[in-house]
N, C-alpha and C positions, 0 to 999 in steps of 0.2 A: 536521477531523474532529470531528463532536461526543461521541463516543465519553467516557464517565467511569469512573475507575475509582474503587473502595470506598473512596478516601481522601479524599472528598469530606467537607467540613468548614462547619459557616455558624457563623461569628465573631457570635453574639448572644448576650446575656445569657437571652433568653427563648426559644432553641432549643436540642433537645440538639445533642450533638458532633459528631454526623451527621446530613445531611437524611436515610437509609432508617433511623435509629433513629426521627427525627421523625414517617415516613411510619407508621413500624409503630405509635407509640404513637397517631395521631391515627385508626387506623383500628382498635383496638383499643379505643380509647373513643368509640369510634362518631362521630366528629367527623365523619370523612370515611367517603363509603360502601363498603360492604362492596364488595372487587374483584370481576370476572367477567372473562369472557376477551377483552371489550370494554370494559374502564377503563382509560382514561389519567388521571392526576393532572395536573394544572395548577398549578404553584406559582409567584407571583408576590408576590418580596420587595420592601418596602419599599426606596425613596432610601439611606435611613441601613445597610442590612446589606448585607455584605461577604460573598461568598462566597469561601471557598476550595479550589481544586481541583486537586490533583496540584502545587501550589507556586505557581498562578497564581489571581489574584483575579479578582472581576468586576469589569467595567467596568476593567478594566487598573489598578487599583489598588496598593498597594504597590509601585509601581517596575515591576509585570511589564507583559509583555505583554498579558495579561488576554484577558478573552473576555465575551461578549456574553448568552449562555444554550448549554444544554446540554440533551441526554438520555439517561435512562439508565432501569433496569431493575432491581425490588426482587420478592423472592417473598417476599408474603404468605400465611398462613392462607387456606383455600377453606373453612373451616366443618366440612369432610369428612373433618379428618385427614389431608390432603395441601398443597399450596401451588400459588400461582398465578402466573404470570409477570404480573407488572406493570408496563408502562411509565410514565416519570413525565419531566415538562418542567421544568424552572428556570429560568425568567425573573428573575433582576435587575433594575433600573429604570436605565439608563443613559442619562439625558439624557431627550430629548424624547420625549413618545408617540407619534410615529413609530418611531424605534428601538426601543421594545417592543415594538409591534404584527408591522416586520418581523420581529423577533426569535421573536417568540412563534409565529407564524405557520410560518416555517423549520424551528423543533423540533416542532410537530405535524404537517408534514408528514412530518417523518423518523419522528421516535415511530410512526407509523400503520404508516410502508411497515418499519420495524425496530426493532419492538416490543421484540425480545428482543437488542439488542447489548449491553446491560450486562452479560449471559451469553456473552460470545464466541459466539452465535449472528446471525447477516447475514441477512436475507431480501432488501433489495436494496440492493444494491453497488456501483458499476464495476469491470467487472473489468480495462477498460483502465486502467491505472495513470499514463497520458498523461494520459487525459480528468480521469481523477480527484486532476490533480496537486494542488489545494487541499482533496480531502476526495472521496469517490465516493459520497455519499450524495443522495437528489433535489434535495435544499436548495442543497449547496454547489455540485455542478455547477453550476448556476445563479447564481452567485458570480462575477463576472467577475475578472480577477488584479489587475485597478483599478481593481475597484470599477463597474464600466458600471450598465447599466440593468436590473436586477436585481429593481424591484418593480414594483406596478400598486397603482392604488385600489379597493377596492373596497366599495361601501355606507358611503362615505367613508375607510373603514382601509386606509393602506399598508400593504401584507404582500408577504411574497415572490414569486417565483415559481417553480416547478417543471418541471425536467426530466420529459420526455416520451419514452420511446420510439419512441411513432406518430407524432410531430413529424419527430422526426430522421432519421427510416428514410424519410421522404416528400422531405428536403431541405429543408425548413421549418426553422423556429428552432426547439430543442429545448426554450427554456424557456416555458410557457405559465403563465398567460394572455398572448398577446400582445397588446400596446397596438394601438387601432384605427389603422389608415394606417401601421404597421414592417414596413417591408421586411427579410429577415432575409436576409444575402449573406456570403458566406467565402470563402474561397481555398482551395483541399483539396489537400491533396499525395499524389501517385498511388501514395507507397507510405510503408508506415509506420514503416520505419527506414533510416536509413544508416550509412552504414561510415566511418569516421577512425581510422587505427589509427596516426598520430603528428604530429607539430607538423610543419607543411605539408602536408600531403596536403591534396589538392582533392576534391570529388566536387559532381554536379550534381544536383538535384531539380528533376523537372519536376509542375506545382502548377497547377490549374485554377480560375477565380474564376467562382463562381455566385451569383444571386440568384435566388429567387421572383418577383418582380414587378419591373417596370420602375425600373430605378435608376443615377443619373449616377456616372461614374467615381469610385472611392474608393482609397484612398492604401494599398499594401502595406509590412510591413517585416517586420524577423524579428525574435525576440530568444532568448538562451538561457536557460536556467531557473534555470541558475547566478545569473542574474542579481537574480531576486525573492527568492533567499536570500542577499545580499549578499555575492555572490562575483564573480569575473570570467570573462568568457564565455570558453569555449571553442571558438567557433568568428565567424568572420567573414561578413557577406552581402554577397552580391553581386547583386542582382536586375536580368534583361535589360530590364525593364520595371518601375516605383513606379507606374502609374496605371492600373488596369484596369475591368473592367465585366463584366455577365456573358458567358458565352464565351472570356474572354481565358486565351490560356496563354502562361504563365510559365515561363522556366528560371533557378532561382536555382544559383548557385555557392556553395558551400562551402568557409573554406578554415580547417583546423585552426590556431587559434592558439599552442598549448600541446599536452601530450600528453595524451591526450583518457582522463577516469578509469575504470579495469577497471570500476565500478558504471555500468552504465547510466546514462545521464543523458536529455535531452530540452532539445527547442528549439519555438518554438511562430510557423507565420507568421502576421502580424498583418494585418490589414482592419480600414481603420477611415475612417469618415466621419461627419461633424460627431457627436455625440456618442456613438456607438455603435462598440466597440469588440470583434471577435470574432475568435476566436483558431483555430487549428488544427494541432494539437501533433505529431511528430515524434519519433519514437525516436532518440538518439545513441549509437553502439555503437562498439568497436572489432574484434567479429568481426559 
């Protein structure tokens, strides 16, 4: 989630203590232009400056886990005696300009479609909470959980790519622009939760593998979500068939390892061929 809160801090000698103290005085001395209800700020620091945000740096710095760029949401002055909701992007420089470019590119697409999240206002969200297990905004959906095929070039810059709506509702790949000649293929599971209400219990999901365009057999597996937050799965797979194509149905078996936890959880089956990797996520419940 790129989501920031007020306790956003840039560690320089030559910025104040906050980047929306920094926003409001550089638009107060007219540095930067006066907002309207179509300004986004673009801020891209130097190699040498360190951001810090809710206790985490950029570029994973001091020990954290670190993060890449962000956006958020400052109300300035409107001239009129009122205030304007302003979005704003912070790009870091971490590593190669590739990395910036995707970077920079991912928060202007979110900045555009959720101007106003630094205000606990959402204009677009997932509101599946499966879909949206690494973040439910245009950017991150299109994130794969390892990282997959994620950007495109374009007029030379690698930059991200964007979740689609009208992609997905068609069966197509949801994240656009797609690369000329990608076939986009999954495995879809016919319902979107199952039931494990203690350590063994079995239950079975039957799971359909589609593709758009013509493409040779690719390799299924599952995994649980436990798993990307470095914990241990909760459930075991068992698939009647690993090698499908489009049309092919699947029955996987399910079998409770442990006893499955009161918070919802989620499992996600996996399609994957030579480097494209695509997920299709599962509710895990115990009612």
């Amino acid at each position: 989630m790129c989501q920031a809160s007020l306790r956003e801090r840039a560690s320089s000698r030559w910025l104040p203590s906050t980047i929306q103290d920094f926003i409001k005085a550089k638009v107060a001395d007219a540095t930067f232009p006066a907002p309207t209800d179509q300004t986004i700020y673009a801020i891209y620091f130097p190699a040498n400056v360190s951001i810090d945000l809710d206790g985490s740096q950029s570029c994973g710095g001091g020990g954290t886990s670190g993060f890449g760029a962000y956006h958020n949401t400052v109300e300035l002055p409107d001239g009129k005696g009122g205030k304007v909701r302003t979005p704003y992007a912070i790009v870091p420089r971490c590593g190669a300009e590739t990395t910036t470019t995707t970077a920079a590119s991912h928060e202007f697409m979110e900045t555009a479609t959720d101007p106003d999240i630094g205000l606990g206002d959402v204009t677009y969200y997932m509101q599946n909470q499966l879909w949206a297990f690494a973040g439910g905004e245009i950017g991150d959906l299109c994130v794969d959980f390892t990282g997959g095929n994620d950007t495109v070039i374009e007029s030379s810059f690698t930059v991200q790519r964007s979740w689609s709506n009208k992609a997905a509702k068609a069966s197509h790949n949801p994240c656009v622009p797609v690369p000329n000649g990608e076939v986009y293929f999954n495995a879809a599971a016919r319902v979107q939760k199952v039931v494990l209400k203690a350590k063994g219990d079995v239950t079975t999901l039957d799971i359909d593998a589609f593709s758009d365009a013509p493409l040779a057999d690719w390799d299924l597996s599952g995994v649980d979500f436990a798993q990307f937050q470095g914990g241990t799965a909760s459930v075991s797979f068992a698939f009647d068939k690993t090698k499908v194509h489009n049309g092919s149905h699947v029955v996987l078996t399910l079998t409770a390892l442990k006893a499955i936890p009161t918070q919802p959880g989620g499992l996600a089956i996996v399609s994957h061929s030579g480097q494209q990797t695509h997920y299709w996520p599962v509710l895990l419940s115990t009612k």
